[in-house]
N, C-alpha and C positions, 0 to 999 in steps of 0.2 A: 504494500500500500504506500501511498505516497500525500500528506495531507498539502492540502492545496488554499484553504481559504479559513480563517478563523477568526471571530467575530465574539462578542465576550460583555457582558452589560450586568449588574445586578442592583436594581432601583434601588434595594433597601440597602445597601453596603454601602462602604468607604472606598471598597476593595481598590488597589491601586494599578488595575490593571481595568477598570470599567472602562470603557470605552476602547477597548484595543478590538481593530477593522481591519487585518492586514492579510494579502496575498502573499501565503507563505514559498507560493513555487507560484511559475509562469508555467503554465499549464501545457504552451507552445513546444516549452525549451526542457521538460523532464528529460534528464540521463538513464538511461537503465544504471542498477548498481547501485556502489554505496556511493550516497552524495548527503551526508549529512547536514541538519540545521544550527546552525553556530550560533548559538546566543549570547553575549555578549555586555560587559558593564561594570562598572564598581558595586562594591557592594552594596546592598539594597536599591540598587537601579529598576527592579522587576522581571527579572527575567525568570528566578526561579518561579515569582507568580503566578508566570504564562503556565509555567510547565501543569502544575497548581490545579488552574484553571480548565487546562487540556483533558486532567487525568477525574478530577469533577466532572465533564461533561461525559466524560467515558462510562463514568462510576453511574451515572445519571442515567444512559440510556442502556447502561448494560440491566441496570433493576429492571428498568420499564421494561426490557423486549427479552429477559431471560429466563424469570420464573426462577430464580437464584434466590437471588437478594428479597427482602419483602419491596412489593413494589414502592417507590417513596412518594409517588402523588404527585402534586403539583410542584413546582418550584419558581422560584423569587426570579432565576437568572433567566436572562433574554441571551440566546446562541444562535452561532450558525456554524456548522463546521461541513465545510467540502473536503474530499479526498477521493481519490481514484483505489480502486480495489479490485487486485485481480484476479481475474478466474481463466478455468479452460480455454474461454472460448474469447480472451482479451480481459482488455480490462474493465469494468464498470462505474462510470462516475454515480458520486454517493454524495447527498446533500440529506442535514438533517439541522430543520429550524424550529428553534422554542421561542415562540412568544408567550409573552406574562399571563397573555389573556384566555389562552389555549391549554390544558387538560397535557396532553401526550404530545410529544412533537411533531412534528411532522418529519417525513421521510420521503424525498423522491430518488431516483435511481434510474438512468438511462446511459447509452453505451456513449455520450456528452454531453458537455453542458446544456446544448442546444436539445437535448432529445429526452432531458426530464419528465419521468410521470411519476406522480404519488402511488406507494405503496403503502396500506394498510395492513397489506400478511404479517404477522408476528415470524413467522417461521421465513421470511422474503425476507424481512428484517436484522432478524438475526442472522440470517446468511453473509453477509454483508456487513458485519460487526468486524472487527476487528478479534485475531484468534487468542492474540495476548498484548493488552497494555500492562509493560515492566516499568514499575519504574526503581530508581535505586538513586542513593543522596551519599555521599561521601561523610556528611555532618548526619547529625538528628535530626533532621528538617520535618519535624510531627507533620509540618500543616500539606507536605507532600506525601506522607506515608497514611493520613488521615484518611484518603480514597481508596487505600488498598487495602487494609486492616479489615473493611466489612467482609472481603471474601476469605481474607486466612479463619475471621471470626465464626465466618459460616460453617466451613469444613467442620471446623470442630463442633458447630452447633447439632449440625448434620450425624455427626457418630454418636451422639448426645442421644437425638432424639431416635437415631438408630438400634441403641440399646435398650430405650425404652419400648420398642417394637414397634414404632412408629416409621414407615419406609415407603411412603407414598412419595415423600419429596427424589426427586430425581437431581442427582449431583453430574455436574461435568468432569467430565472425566480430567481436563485439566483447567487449574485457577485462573477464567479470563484475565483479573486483574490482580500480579504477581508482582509484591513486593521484595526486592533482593536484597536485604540487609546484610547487614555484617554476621547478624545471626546465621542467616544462612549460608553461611563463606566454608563450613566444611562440607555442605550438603553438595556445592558446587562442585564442589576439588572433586567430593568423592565419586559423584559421578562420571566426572570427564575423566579422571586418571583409569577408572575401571574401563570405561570403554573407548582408551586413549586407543589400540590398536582397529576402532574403525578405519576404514580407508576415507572416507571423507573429514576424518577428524585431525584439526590444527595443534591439536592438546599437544602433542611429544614439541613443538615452535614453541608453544607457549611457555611449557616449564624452561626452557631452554635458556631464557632470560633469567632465570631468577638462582641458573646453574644447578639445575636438576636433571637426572634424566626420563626418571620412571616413578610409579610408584613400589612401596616394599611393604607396608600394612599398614592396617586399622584394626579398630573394635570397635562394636558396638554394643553398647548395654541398652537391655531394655530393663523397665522396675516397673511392674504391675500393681505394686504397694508403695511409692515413694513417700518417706518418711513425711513430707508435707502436703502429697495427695489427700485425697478422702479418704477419713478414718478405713472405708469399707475395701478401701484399695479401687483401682479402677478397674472397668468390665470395658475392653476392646471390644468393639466393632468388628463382625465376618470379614469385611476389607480388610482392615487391622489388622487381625489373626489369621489373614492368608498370606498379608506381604510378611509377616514375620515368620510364617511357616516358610517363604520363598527364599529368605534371605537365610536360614536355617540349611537352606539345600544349598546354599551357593559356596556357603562360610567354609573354612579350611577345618575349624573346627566350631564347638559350640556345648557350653555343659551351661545347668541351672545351679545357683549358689541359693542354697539353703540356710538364707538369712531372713530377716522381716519384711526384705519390700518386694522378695519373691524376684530376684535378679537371672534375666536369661543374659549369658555372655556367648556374643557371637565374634569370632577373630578369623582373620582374612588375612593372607599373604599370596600378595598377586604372583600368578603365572597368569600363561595362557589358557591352562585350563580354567583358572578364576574367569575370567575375561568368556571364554565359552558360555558358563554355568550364568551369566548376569545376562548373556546377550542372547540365550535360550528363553529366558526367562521375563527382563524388561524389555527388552527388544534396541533401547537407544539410552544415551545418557541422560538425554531429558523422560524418556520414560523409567528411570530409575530415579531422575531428582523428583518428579511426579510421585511416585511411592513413598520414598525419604519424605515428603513434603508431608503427605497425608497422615503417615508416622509421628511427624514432627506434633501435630494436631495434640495428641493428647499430654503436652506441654501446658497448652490450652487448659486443661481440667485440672491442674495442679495450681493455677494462680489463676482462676475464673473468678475467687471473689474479689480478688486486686485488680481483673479486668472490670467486672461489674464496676468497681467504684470508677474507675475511670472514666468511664463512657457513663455516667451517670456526671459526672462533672463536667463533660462536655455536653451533653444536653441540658445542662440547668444552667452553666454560666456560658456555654459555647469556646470556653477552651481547650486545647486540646495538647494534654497532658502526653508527659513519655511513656510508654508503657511499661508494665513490668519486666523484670530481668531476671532469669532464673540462672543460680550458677551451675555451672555444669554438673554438679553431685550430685542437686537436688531435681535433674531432672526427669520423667519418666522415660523417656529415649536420649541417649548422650550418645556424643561420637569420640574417641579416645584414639591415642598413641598413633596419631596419622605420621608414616614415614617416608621419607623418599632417599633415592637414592644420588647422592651427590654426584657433579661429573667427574671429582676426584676418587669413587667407586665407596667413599665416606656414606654412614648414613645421617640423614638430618631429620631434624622434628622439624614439621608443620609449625607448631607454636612456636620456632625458634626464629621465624622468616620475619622481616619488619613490617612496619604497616606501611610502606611501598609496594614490597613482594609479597604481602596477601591481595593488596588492593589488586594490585597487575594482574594476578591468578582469577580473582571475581570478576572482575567486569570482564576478561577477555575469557573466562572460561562459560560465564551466561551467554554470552556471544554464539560461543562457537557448540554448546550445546543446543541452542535452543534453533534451529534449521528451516521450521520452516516457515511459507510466504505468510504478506500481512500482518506482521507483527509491529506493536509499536513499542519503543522502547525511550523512556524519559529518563536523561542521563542528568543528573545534577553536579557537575566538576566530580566528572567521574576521575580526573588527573592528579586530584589535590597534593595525591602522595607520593607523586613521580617526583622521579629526578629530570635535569633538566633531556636526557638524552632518551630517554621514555615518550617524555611527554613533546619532541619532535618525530616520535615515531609512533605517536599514538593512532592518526589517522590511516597511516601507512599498515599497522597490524592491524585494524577492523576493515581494512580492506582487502586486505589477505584472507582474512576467515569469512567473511560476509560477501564480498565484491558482487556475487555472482543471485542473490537472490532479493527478492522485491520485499524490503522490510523498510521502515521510516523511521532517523533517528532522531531525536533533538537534544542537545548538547549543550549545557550551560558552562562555561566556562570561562577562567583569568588567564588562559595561556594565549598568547600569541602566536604560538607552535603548531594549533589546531587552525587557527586562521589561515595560516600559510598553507596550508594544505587543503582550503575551501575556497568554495568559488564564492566570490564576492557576492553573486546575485543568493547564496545562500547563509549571508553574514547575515545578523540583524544586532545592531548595537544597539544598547538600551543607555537613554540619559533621563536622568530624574528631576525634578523640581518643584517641590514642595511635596503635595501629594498627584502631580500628573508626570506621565509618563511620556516620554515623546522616545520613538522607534525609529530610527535610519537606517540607509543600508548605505558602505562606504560608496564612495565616489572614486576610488583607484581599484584596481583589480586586486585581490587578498593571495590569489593563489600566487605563490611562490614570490609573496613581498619577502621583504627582510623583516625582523624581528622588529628591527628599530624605524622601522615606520609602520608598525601594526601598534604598537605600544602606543603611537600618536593617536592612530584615529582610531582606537578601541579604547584606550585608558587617557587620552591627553597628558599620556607621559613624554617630554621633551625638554632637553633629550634623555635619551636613556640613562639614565645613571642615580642612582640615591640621594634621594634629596640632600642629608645632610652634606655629603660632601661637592655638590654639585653647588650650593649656596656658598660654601666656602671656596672654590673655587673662581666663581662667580664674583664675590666682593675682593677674594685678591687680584682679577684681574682688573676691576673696575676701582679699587683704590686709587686716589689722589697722591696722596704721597709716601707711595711703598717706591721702596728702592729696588735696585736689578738686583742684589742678593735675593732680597723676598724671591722675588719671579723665580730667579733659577733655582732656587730651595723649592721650589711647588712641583718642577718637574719629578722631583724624586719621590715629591711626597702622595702625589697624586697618579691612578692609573690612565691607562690609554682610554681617549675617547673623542668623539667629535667635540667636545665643550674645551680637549686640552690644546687643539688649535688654534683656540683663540689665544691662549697663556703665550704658544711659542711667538703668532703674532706679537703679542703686545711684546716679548722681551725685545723683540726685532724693532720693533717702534720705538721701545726707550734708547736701544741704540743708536738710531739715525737720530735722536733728540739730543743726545750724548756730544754727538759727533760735531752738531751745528753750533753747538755750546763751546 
């Protein structure tokens, strides 16, 4: 998919993004492949807003047209969102408009803009949904993770009311709208490295960077009774207790420890037979982080009264609180002793990598598990924790794992490193003031600028260099009566840059002043 037009209004808010009306892609001029949305701006300029805003509306009409979620009714916000979405037979333009005064949105659909007709089918509607909005924040950003919490909260709602024999509601098979936190940073690993010997899989590129070769083990504990579960212990879910009888069959080994929380330990050392035994089984990496995900749920029931309060304090004051955090000990499924093998044939802990080389592994291992079309993914500086030589090569490795398939990315970011490697017509700078927003797209071509003129017209950094010494520099060359010592004591003191041409000028100036004297 590719989104094309978004439009964004809420009467009764302040929201700092009301009013945004913009043509996200030229409809003319779409590239097949990855061509990502660069969004752009100091901090709190709105960009993360948009993403915000994006992942709301999705959240919005995924309730209304999927029989998931409860439906939410009417809503305050005025939208429009266009995007093309493709199927067998090309591609489909997709428009979906809410007005204030309108019940259910509307939805039209035609093979172009021009050939729009209103669809009513729920099941026509849903067709033409998007197959997964991910989104993922490098920070704690609640008010983005706030859209996607209602479907992890469902899952587990779902096994809930699943145990109580209640099975009428019908679950998808995977979570429309997929939040990829930090939480879920081992669920990632562990799927890709398991079925790192796909042939269509990047995963063996990926660890590469971070001076890995392979995977060498894990474990998983599951606890039926965790000590701060329910007195009664908990009652898994048929699903539940079939992915953990699957994962029983794959494990290298597996015995139960005959303590109080009723612990099943399952331990894994990959071969290829491991690698067989998952891919008989889940079939793909993301059909295993699917399973993992659903497992994950009954976390959910061990801190559901610390959920309750939360989501009770955002319905009553409309804030929205961080969620609980459970530590690994206390939870009903934990993942343990992830190892890999170093390139120096060393083994290293998972937990030992820094928060660069976990980041690098997440965002690039969601990527490259998750395959196929129509997917949207809201990256929030997904970069923060690169170094600089990552994060020039960050668009250049989502284009290696991605290039080839029709997925829409939008990218918030402070690197100038991602700009250079975007086309200008898919920058969008954000400048703030007061509480309004104003949206540009630069005026020079982005792709393959240099650093130090992206800095300009993304941050009105100029020139490139640290403020504080770039002010000192600044007042010793513009001094009155500094002497030529000063000048050439700055040279040593100071590094190379455009601002230090001006210094060797001015010494050259007191010279001929010298001279005439």
């Amino acid at each position: 998919m590719k989104l094309i037009h978004f439009s964004y209004n809420d009467p009764n808010s302040h929201h700092p993004i009301n009013g945004f009306d913009e043509n996200l892609r030229n409809i003319n001029f779409i590239k097949k492949g990855l061509n990502p949305i660069c969004l752009v701006g100091i901090n709190g300029s709105g960009k993360s807003k948009l993403l915000e805003c994006i992942a709301e509306v999705f959240e919005y009409l995924t309730g209304r047209h999927t029989n998931f979620l409860k439906d939410p009714g009417t809503t305050t916000i005025q939208f429009r969102m266009d995007y093309l979405f493709k199927q067998s037979k090309g591609n489909s333009f997709v428009r979906f408009v809410q007005d204030q005064k309108k019940g259910k949105p509307d939805c039209f659909i035609g093979k172009d803009e021009d050939s729009l007709v209103e669809e009513k089918d729920d099941s026509k509607i849903r067709a033409v949904l998007p197959e997964i909005v991910l989104g993922y924040s490098s920070g704690e950003n609640e008010s983005l993770s706030q859209w996607f919490h209602p479907y992890v909260d469902e899952y587990g709602k779902y096994f809930n009311d699943f145990r109580k024999g209640d099975v009428t509601k019908k679950l998808p098979a995977l979570p429309h709208m997929l939040w990829v936190d930090f939480s879920m940073n081992k669920l990632v690993f562990i799927a890709n490295s398991v079925f790192s010997l796909d042939v269509d899989s990047k995963w063996n590129n990926i660890i590469k960077e971070v001076n890995t070769t392979a995977l060498r083990s894990f474990r998983i504990i599951i606890k039926l009774k965790p000590k701060k579960g329910p007195s009664k212990g908990i009652i898994a879910a048929k699903e539940q207790l079939d992915i953990i009888e699957t994962l029983k069959k794959c494990s290298s080994s597996s015995h139960d420890v005959k303590d109080r929380e009723q612990s099943l330990v399952l331990d894994y050392y990959y071969s290829e037979a491991t690698y067989k035994a998952f891919k008989k089984n889940f079939n793909s990496a993301f059909g295993l982080y699917t399973a993992l995900f659903k497992l994950d749920t009954l976390n959910l029931i061990v801190i559901q009264s610390e959920l309750d309060e939360v989501n009770k304090i955002k319905q009553d004051t409309g804030e929205t609180l961080p969620r609980p955090v459970l530590i690994e000990t206390q939870k009903a499924i934990g993942f343990f002793g992830l190892k890999m093998y170093h390139k120096s044939k060393s083994v290293v802990q998972y937990s030992n990598l820094s928060d660069g080389e976990h980041q690098f592994l997440h965002i690039f291992g969601a990527l490259n598990m998750i395959q196929t079309q129509n997917v949207l993914f809201l990256l929030d500086e997904p970069e923060t924790h690169f170094n600089p030589q990552w994060r020039s090569a960050f668009i250049s490795n989502m284009d290696s794992i991605a290039k080839k398939r029709e997925q829409e990315y939008l990218i918030t970011t402070h690197s100038p490193f991602l700009l250079s490697d975007s086309r200008s017509e898919n920058v969008f700078v954000f400048e703030r003031s007061a509480n309004k927003i104003k949206i540009i797209q630069p005026d020079v071509e982005t792709y393959g600028s240099a650093v130090e003129l992206l800095l300009k017209v993304a941050f009105g950094v100029a020139p490139p260099v640290a403020l504080k010494s770039s002010k000192e520099l600044k007042n010793l060359i513009s001094r009155k009566n500094v002497t030529l010592e000063a000048l050439e004591a700055g040279i040593n003191k100071y590094g190379d840059s455009i601002q230090k041409f001006d210094l060797y000028q001015r010494i050259r100036d007191f010279k001929k002043e010298q001279k005439k004297d």
